[in-house]
RODO-2510 file (C-alpha; in nm, 4 decimals, decimal comma):
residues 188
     n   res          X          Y          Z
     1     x     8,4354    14,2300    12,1526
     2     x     8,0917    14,0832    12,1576
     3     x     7,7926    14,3727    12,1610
     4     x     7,4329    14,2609    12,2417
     5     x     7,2150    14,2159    11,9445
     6     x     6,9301    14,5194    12,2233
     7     x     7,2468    14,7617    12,0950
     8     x     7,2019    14,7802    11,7345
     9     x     6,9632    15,0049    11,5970
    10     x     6,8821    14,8204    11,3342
    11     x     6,5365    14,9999    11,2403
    12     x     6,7399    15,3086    11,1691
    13     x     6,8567    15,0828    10,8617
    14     x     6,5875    14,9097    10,7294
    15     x     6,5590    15,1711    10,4629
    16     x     6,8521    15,1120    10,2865
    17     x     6,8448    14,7692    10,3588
    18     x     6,5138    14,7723    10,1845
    19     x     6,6401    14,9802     9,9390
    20     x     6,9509    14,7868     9,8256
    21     x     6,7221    14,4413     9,8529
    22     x     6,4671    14,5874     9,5749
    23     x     6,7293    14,6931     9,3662
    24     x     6,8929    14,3207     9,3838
    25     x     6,5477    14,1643     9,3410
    26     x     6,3620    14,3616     9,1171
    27     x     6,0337    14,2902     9,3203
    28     x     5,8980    14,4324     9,6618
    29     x     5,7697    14,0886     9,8014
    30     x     6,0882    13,9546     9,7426
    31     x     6,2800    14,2145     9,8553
    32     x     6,0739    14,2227    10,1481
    33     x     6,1962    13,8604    10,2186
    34     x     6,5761    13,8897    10,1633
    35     x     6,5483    14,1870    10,4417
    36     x     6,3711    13,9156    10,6919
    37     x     6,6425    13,6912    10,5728
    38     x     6,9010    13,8918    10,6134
    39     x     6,8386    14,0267    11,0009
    40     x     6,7402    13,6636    11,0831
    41     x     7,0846    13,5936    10,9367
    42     x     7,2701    13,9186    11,0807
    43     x     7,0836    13,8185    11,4485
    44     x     7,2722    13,4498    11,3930
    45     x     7,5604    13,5988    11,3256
    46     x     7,6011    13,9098    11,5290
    47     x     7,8818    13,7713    11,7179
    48     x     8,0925    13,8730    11,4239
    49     x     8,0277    14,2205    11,4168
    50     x     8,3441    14,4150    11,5505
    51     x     8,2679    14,7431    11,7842
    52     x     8,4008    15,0418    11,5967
    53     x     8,2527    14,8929    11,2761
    54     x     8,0003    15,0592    11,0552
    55     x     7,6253    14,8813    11,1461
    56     x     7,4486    14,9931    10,7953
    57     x     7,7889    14,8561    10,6163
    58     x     7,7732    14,5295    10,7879
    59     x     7,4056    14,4766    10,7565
    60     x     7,4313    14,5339    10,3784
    61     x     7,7386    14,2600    10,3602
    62     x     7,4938    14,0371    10,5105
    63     x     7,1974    14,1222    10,3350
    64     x     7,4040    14,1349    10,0060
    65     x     7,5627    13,7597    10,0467
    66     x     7,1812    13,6156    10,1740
    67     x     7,1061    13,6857     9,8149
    68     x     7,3715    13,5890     9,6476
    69     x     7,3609    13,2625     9,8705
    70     x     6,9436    13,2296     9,7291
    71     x     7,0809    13,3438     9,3958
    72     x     7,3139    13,0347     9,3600
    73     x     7,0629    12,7776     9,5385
    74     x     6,7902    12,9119     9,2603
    75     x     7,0615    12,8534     9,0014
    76     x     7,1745    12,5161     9,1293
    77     x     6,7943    12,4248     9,1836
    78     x     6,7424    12,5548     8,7971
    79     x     6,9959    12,3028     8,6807
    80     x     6,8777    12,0361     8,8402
    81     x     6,4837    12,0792     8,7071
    82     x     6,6949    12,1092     8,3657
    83     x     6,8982    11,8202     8,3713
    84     x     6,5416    11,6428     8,4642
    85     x     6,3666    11,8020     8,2444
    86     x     6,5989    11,6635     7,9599
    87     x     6,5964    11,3205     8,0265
    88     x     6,2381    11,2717     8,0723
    89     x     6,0236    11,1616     7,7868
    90     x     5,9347    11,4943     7,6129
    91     x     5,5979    11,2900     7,4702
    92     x     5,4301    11,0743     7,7008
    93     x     5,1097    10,8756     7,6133
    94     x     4,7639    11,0228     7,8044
    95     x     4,6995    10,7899     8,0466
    96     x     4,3292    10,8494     8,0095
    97     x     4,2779    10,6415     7,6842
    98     x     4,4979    10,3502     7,8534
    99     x     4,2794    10,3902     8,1980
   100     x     3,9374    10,3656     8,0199
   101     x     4,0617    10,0648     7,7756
   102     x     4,1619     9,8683     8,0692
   103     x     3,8103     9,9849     8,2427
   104     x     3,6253     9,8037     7,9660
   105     x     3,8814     9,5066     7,9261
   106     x     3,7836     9,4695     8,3440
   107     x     3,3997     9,5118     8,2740
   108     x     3,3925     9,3056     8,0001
   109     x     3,5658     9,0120     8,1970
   110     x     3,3695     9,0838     8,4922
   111     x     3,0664     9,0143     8,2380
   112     x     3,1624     8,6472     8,1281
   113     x     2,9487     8,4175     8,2164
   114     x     3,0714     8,2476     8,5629
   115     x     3,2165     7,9085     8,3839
   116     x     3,4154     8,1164     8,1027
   117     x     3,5472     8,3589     8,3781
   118     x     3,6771     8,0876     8,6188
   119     x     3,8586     7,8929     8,2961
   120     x     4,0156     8,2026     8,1300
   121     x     4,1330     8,3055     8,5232
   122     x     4,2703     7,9509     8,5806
   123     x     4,4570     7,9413     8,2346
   124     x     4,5150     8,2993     8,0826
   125     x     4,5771     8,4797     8,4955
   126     x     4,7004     8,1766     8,6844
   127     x     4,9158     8,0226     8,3834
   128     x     4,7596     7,6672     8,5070
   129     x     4,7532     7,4021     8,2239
   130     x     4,4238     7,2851     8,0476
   131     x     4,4646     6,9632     8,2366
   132     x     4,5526     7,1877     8,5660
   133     x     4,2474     7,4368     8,5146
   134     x     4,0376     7,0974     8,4262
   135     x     4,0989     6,9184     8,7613
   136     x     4,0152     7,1962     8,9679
   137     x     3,7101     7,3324     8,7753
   138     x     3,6359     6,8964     8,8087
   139     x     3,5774     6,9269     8,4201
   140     x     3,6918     6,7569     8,0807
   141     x     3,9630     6,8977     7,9281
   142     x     3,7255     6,9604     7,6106
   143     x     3,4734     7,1664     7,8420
   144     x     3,7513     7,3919     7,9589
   145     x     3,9277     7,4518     7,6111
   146     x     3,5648     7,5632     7,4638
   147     x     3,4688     7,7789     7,7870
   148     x     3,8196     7,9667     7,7199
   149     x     3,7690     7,9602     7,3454
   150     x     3,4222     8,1472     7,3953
   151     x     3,6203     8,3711     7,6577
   152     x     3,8812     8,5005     7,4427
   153     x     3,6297     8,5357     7,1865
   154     x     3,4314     8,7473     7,3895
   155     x     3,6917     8,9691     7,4723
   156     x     3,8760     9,0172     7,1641
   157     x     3,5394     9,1544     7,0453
   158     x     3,5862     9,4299     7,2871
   159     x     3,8845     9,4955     7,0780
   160     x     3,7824     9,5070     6,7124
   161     x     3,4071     9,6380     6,7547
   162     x     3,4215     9,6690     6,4025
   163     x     3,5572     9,3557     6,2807
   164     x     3,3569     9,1511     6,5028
   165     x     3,0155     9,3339     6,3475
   166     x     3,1789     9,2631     5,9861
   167     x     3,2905     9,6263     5,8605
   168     x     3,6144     9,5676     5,9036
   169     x     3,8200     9,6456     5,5449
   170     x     4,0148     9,3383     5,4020
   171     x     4,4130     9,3154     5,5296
   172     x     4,3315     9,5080     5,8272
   173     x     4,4995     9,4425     6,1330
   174     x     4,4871     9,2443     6,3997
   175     x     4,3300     9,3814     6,7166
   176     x     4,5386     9,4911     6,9736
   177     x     4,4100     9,3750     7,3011
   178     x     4,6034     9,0431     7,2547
   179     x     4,4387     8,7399     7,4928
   180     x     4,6904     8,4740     7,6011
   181     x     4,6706     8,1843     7,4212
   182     x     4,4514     8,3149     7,1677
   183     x     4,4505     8,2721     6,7762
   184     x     4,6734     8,5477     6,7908
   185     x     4,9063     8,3855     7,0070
   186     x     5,1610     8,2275     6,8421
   187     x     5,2687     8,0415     7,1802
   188     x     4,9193     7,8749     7,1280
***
């Protein structure tokens, strides 16, 4: 038999309810919730109440498996930010130091001189040949291999501040910023 949800008193059992929900959760917020949960849950299913059946029994069945239901999700939810949390990288590089070097790599080819610019786009960016970069820049091949040598020279000094002023100690590496087609190319 089906009973209208207007005949249970449910107020009349909020106190245990709220009761038996602190003593699962440890915490009155949360408790607080799994009651809400719970009578949103009991409303949903009221069609399963039987008449002749205890109403502070049933409501505690409810409340009790809406948190083990949450308990389980949390758990399940737990494993999954673990199992993540494993196979990421546990060391990851600060993106702030690669940001700002490629800020001054992009200032300091925004600051060659027009000619240089347009060769070292054409042949390092576009991959075009010398001969290629030549025809449409409607230059000798000479004036385009010097306008990119001056390029890449320019911006490897961004690189090696130190070497390029001279204080850089004998065997010391090689810069870093490596510039296609460069000295340091060995494609070159």
């Amino acid at each position: 038999m089906n009973f209208g949800w207007r005949q249970f008193d449910v107020v009349a059992h909020l106190v245990p309810m709220r009761r038996y929900a602190r003593s699962l959760t440890r915490h009155a917020e949360d408790a607080e919730d799994l009651v809400q949960s719970a009578l949103l849950r009991a409303y949903d299913r009221r069609g399963s109440f039987r008449a002749g059946e205890d109403l502070r029994t049933w409501l505690l069945v409810v409340l009790h498996s809406t948190f083990v239901d949450g308990w389980r999700r949390q758990a399940a939810e737990r494993a999954r930010i673990q199992a993540v949390s494993e196979a990421a990288p546990s060391h990851a590089e600060p993106a702030q130091d690669h940001a700002l070097q490629l800020g001054q790599v992009w200032r300091a080819y925004q600051g060659l001189p027009d000619e240089q610019r347009a060769a070292f786009h054409l042949v390092a960016l576009e991959g075009l040949s010398y001969q290629q970069a030549a025809a449409v820049l409607e230059v000798p091949i000479g004036t385009v291999m010097s306008r990119l040598a001056r390029a890449r020279d320019m911006l490897r000094r961004l690189d090696a501040p130190a070497e390029a002023a001279g204080r850089a100690p004998r065997g010391a590496n090689p810069p870093s910023l490596r510039v296609v087609g460069g000295s340091h190319d060995p494609d070159a």
